[in-house]
N, C-alpha and C positions, 0 to 999 in steps of 0.2 A: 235218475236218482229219486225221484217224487214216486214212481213207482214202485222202489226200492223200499224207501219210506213206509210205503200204505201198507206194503205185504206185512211186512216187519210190524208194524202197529198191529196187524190182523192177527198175528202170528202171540205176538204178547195177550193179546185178547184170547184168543182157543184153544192154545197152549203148544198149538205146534212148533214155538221157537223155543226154543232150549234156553236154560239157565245158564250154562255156558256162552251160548248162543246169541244171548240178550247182552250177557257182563262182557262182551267182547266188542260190542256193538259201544256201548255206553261208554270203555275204556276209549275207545274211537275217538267219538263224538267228545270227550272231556278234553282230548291229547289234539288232537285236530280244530276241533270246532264244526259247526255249521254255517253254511250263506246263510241270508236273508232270508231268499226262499225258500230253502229245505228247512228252515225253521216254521215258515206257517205253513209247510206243506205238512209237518211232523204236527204241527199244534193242531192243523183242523183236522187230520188223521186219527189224533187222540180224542176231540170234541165228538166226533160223529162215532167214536168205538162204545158208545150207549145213546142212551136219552137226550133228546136235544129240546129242550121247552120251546112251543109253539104263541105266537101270540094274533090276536085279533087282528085284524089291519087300522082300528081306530085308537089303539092303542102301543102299536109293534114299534114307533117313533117316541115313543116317550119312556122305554125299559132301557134302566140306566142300572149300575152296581159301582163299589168302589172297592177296590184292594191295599191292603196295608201289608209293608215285610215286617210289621211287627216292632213293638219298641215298648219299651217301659210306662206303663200308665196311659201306653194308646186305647184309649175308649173313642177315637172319634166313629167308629160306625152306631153305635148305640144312638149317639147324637144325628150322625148323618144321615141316617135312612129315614127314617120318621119325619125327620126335617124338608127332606125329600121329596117324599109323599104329600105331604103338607101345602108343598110347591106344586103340585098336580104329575109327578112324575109319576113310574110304576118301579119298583127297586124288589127285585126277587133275592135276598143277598142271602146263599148261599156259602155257611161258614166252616171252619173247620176247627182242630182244639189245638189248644196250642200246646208245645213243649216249652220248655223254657222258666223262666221266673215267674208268670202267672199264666194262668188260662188263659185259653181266646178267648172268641166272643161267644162262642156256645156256651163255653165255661159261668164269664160272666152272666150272662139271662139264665142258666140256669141256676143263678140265686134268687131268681124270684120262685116263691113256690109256687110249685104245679104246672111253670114255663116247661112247654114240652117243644124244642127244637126239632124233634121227629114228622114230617109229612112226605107225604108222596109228590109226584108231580103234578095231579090234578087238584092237590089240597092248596100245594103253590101257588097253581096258577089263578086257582077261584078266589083264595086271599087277595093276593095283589091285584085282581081287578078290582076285587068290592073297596078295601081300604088301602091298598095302594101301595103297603108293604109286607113280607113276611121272611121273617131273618130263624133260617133252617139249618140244618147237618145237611151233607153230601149224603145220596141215598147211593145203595150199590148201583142201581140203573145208570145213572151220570157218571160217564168216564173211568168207564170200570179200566183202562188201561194203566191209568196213570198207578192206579194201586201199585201197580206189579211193577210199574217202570220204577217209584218211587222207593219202595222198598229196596230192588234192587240196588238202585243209586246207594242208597246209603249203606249195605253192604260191600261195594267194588268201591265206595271214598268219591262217587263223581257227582256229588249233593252238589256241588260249587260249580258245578259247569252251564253259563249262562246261556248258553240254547236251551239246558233240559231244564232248568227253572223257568225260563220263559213259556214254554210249552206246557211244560205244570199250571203253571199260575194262569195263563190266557186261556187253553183248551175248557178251565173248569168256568171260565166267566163266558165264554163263547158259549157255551153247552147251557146260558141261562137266557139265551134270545136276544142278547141285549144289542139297542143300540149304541148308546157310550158309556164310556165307561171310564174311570178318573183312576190315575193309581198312587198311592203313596209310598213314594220309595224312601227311607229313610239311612243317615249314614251317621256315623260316630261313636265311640266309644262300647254304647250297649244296645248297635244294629249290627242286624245280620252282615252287612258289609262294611266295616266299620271306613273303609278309606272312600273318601267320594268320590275318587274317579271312579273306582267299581262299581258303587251305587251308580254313578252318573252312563256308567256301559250298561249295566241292568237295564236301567230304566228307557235308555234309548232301543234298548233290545225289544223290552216289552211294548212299548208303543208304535216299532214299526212291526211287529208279527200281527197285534192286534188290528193297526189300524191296514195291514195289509188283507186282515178277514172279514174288512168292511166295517169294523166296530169303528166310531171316531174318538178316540182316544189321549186323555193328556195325560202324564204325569208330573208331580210335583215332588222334588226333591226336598227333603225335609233334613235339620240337624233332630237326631239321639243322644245329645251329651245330657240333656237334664232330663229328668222324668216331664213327659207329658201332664200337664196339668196335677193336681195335688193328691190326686189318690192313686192309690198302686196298691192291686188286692181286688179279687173278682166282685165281692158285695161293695167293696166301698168303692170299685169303681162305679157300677151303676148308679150308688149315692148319687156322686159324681156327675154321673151324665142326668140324671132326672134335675140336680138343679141346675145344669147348662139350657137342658130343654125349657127349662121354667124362667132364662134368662137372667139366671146369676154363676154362673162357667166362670172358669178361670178365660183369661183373657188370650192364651197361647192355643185351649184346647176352641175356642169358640173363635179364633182366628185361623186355623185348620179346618172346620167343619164350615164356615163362610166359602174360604176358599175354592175349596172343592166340591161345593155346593154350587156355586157360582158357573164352576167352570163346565159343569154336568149342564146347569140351567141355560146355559150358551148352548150348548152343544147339540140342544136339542131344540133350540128355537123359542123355551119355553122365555129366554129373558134377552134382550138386543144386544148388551154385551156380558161380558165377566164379572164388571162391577156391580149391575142391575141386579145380576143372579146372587150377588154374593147378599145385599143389603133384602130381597126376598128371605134368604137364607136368615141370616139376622133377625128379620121381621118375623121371622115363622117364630125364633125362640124365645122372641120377648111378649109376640101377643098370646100365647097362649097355644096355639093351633098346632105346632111340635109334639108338646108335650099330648095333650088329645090324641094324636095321632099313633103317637106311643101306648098310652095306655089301652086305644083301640086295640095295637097290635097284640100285646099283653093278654086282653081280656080273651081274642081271639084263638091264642096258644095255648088256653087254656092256665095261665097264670091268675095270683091276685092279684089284682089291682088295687087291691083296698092298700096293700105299704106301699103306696105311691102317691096315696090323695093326702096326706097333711100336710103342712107348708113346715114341719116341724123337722128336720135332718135326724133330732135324736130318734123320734118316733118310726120313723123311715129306718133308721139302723138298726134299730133293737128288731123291727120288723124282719129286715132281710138277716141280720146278723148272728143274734140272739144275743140274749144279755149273759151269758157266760166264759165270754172273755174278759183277756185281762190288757190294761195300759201300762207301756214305759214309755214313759217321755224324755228324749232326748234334746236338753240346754245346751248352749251357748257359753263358754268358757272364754269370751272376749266379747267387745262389740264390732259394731261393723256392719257394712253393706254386704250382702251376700252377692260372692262373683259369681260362683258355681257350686253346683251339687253333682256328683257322680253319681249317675244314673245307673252304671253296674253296678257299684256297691250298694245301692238299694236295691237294686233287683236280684243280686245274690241275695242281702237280707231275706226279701218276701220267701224266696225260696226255701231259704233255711226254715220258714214259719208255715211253711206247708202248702204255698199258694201259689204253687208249679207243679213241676213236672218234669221227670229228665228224662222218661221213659212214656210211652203213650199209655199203658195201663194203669199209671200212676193214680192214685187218689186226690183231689184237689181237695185242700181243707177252702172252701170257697169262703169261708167268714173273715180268715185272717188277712195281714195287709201292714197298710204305713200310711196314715198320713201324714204331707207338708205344711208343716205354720206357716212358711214363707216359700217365695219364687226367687228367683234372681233378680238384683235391684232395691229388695225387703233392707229394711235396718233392722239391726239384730240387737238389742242389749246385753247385758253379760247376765247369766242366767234365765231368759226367757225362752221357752222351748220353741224347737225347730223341725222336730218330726215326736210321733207319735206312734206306737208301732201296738197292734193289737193281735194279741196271742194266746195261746192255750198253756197254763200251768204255768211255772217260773219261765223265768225269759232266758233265751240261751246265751251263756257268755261268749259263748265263738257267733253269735249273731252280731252282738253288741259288737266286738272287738272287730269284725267286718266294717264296722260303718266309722273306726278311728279316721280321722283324717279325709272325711267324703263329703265337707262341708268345707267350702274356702269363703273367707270375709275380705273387705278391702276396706283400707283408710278414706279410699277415695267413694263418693256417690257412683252407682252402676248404673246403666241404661242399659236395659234389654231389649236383644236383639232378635228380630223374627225368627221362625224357626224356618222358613220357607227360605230355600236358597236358589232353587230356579227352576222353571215351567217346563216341559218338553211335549210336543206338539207333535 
């Protein structure tokens, strides 16, 4: 069977296997499944069908990356890698764009201007040795297989079949040299797998393919019912993440990037346990050395740096945004503690405002967005506003009327609960 595998990987590669050929294969593997092993036998099949980043031996022990399945207002790699670096790791992070309610993370840095996420592989590699990080596009050279698998997939409907995600998602992290590697799986409401045993099957899927290719690998099960942290919108997440770097984050999204900072900083020997790694992580964004490390990265890709130095957020916004949108502010028609916020229904909102994509060719209006007055737990008064939504021209009434009823209050005081629901090793 492993043999079977490699040809077939070969064969998607130089075109010898048929498009019938491949959707029959794929209907297989959806309707059947794969072992354990014919899953890293397919993953490292597809890692080595390009480019495989090479590293120094003084540093081959400290190339770490981290993966997200995506979620509303996740910016934790913006924060996490830099933070990273900072730690003395090396993070080559290799991103893609996203579909969905907002761009990925290419999307968002390219609201900085002049941020160019294009490099080759020696551009890569000279980056991350000199300052320790460089957060890039997938070039054709790396894993030119998956193109054709993935495409595939979502023409024959077998997107949802956890081998060929796994294989996806791990083959393109493998193919970055890394030694560990942190994944964040996320489940509810507005995640890719909204129910958590399926998250919790992903993610044990990805961890034994990965850590069966040598990578040592954790992942962390995360809740997607409320939006990550308070911005949702590619400029106004970076806002965002520059004041987490600068040590004023929201407390959910700089409890994620500790985390998995922590667990990376283990992993590699760089901190004795999880907890040491995490309070490094912390340390990095409060004293300053993050944020530095950011802007390194920034100045490097050819971005300004300059809408990143005032301590001022409007100055920063008007920077990356421009001053030609417009604000509705949406109040509070009772009082109350907030229990929840529907994370779809905001993420439809951004959507409707231009700051996705349903389609890969899509245009991303990267300025517009939403942000949150409050978290879960907030008191709310009766008319004080509770989101903020920044848009072009009049505001759409089928936006608004999306977000009736995506705000819940309680009589009683809230305690919020971590977002982190369990480890997998």
């Amino acid at each position: 069977m492993s043999e079977a595998i490699r040809r077939l990987v070969q064969g998607v590669v130089d075109g010898s296997l048929s498009d019938d050929e491949l959707a029959e294969w794929l209907r297989d593997v959806f309707d059947e499944g794969l072992s354990e092993q014919d899953t890293v036998t397919l993953t490292e099949a597809m890692r080595d069908s390009g480019d495989v980043l090479e590293w120094s031996s003084d540093i081959s022990d400290l190339v770490v990356d981290k993966h997200s399945t995506g979620g509303v207002g996740d910016k934790v790699s913006l924060v996490l890698a830099p933070a990273l670096a900072s730690c003395g790791l090396k993070v080559p992070m290799i991103s893609g764009r996203g579909l969905g309610h907002t761009g990925g993370t290419l999307d968002k840095l390219e609201s900085i201007p002049g941020f160019s996420v294009e490099m080759g592989i020696s551009g890569i590699r000279e980056q991350v040795e000199g300052i320790g990080v460089a957060m890039v596009g997938q070039s054709d050279a790396l894993v030119p297989a998956d193109r054709r698998m993935y495409a595939m997939r979502d023409v024959t409907g077998t997107v949802a079949s956890i081998p060929l995600i796994t294989s996806s998602i791990v083959s393109k992290k493998a193919a970055e040299g890394l030694s560990a590697l942190v994944l964040d799986v996320k489940f509810g409401r507005a995640a890719f797998m909204p129910e958590r045993e399926h998250a919790e099957e992903l993610a044990r899927s990805l961890v034994d393919a990965a850590n069966g290719m040598g990578i040592a690998t954790t992942a962390v099960l995360t809740s997607m019912e409320q939006p990550l942290g308070c911005a949702i919108g590619n400029s106004l997440e970076v806002l965002e993440s520059v004041e987490t770097l600068c040590g004023r984050g929201p407390e959910d999204l700089e409890e994620l990037v500790c985390v998995q900072g922590g667990l990376l900083l283990q992993a590699t020997g760089l901190a004795a346990g999880f907890e040491a790694g995490a309070v490094m992580i912390h340390d990095s964004l409060h004293d300053g050395s993050a944020f530095q490390r950011f802007r390194e990265m920034v100045q490097a890709q050819g971005g300004d740096a300059s809408v990143l130095d005032s301590d001022a957020s409007l100055t920063r916004g008007l920077g990356l945004m421009g001053p030609e949108l417009n604000t509705t502010e949406l109040s509070s028609g009772s009082a109350g503690w907030v229990e929840d916020i529907d994370a779809m229904a905001i993420a439809t909102a951004c959507l409707g405002l231009g700051a996705g994509r349903t389609r890969l060719g899509d245009i991303v209006d990267r300025a517009v967005g939403a942000i949150l007055e409050v978290q879960v737990g907030d008191r709310l008064e009766v008319g004080e506003p509770w989101m903020v939504l920044y848009h072009r021209g009049e505001m759409d009434r089928g936006v608004l009327e999306g977000l009736l009823g995506s705000i819940t209050l309680s009589d009683e005081e809230v305690v919020p609960k971590s977002r982190i629901a369990e480890v997998f090793e």
